[in-house]
N, C-alpha and C positions, 0 to 999 in steps of 0.2 A: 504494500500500500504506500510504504515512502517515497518509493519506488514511483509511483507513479505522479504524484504530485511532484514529485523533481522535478520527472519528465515533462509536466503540462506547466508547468512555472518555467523551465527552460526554453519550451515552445515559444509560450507567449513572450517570453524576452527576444526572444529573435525574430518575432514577427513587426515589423517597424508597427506601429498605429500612432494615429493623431485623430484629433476628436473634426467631427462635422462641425464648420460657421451655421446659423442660425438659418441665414439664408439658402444654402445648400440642402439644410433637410425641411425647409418652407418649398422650397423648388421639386423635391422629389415626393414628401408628402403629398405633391399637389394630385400626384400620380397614381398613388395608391387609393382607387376607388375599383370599387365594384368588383372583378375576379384579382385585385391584388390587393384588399381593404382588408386582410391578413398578413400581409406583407409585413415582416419584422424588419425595420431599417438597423443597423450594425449601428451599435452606440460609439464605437470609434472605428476609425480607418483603419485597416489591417492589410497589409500587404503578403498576399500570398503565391507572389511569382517561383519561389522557389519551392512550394510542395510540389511533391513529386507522385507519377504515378503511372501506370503501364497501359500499353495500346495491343493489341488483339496478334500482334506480332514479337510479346516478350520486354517491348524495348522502354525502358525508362524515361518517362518525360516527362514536365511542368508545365505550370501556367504559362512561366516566363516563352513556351515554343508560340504560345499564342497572343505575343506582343500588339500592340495598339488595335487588340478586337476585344469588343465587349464580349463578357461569356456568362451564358447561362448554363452551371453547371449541376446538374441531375444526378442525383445518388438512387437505385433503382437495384432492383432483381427479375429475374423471373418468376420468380414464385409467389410476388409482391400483387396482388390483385388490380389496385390502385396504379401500381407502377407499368402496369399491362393497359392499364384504358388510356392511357397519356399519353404512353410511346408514340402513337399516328400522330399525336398534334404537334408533339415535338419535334417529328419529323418535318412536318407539317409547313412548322415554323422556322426552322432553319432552311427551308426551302423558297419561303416566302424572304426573307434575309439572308442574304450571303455575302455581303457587303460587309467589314469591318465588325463583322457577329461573327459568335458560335454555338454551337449546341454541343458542351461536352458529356455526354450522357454513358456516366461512369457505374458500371456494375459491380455489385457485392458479391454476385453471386463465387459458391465455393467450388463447384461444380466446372469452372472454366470457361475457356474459349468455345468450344465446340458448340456448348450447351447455348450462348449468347450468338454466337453467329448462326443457328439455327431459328432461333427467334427470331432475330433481324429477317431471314429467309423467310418463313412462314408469313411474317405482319407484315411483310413488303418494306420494310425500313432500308430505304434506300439513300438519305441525305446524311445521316450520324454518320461519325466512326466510332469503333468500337474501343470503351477506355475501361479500366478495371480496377481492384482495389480489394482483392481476394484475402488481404490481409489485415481490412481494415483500418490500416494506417492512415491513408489519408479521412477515411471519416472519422478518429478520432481526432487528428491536428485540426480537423473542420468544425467538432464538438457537433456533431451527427445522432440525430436522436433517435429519429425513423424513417420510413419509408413511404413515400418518398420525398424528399428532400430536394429543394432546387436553391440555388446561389447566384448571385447577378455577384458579378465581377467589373470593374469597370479595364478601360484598356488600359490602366496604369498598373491593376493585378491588383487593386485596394476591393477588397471583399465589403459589395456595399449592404445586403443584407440578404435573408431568405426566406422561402417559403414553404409552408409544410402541408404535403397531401398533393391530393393529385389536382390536375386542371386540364380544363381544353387551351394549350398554352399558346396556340395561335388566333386569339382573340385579338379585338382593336386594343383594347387597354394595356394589355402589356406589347404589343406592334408598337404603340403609342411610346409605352416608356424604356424600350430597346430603342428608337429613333433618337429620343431625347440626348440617352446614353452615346452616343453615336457621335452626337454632333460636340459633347462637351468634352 
């Protein structure tokens, strides 16, 4: 148990943050109505370019590989009920944005590779690639609660806040507040 609070005290010291101006969270508040009026905005700025995490081919990568794109990043499984009715819109919606976005739509599952690119197959998930986290490491540096889970990221890697549960996530409101994201 020491052990672990080291570890989550050592995290948060290496993760830079600085708190939101008044105006900054008057400006994004404005945003969160209607399918984001759940939307938890991050009480400080936390930069998370440097967690790490693997892609459907083994290989180790960060936020930092996806420099100046806003990202909406999905914590999901297959066995996740919730996390199964989203998948289409998320796809959905990285298809509708491909401009300076992304949809990193990262699996728990323990099960592997095989098991998630067979999904993808099935539900026609054609716009993702496939990101993972089999060891739950990055959803604890994330403070990950449940499933599913989504995180807006801005293109500096500052973790602006999250969402919990599932959505149709290619609605106007949130189209609306990825553009926002986009242009600032």
């Amino acid at each position: 148990m020491k052990f672990f609070f080291i570890s989550i005290f050592l995290i948060l010291t290496t993760i830079s943050s600085s708190s939101y101006s008044k105006d900054e969270k008057s400006i994004i508040n404005s945003f969160l109505k209607e399918e984001l009026e759940d939307f938890e905005l991050s009480k400080e700025k936390q930069n998370i370019s440097d967690l790490k995490f693997k892609d459907d081919e083994g290989k180790e990568i960060s936020f930092s590989d996806f420099q100046d794109k806003v990202l909406l990043v999905n914590f999901w499984a297959t066995w996740c009920a919730p996390c199964i009715k989203e998948m289409p819109s998320l796809d959905r919606l990285k298809k509708k944005i491909n401009k300076n976005f992304d949809v990193i739509a990262v699996s728990v599952d323990r099960d592997g590779v095989k098991k998630v690119k067979d999904f993808f197959n099935e539900n026609k998930i054609t716009n993702l690639g496939k990101y993972f986290d089999t060891k739950n490491s990055l959803a604890k540096e994330m403070n990950l609660i449940g499933l599913p889970t989504s995180f807006f990221i801005n293109k500096k890697g500052d973790l602006i806040g999250y969402f919990q549960g599932d959505m149709e996530w290619d609605n106007n409101t949130v189209i609306e507040f990825i553009n926002y994201l986009i242009k600032t």
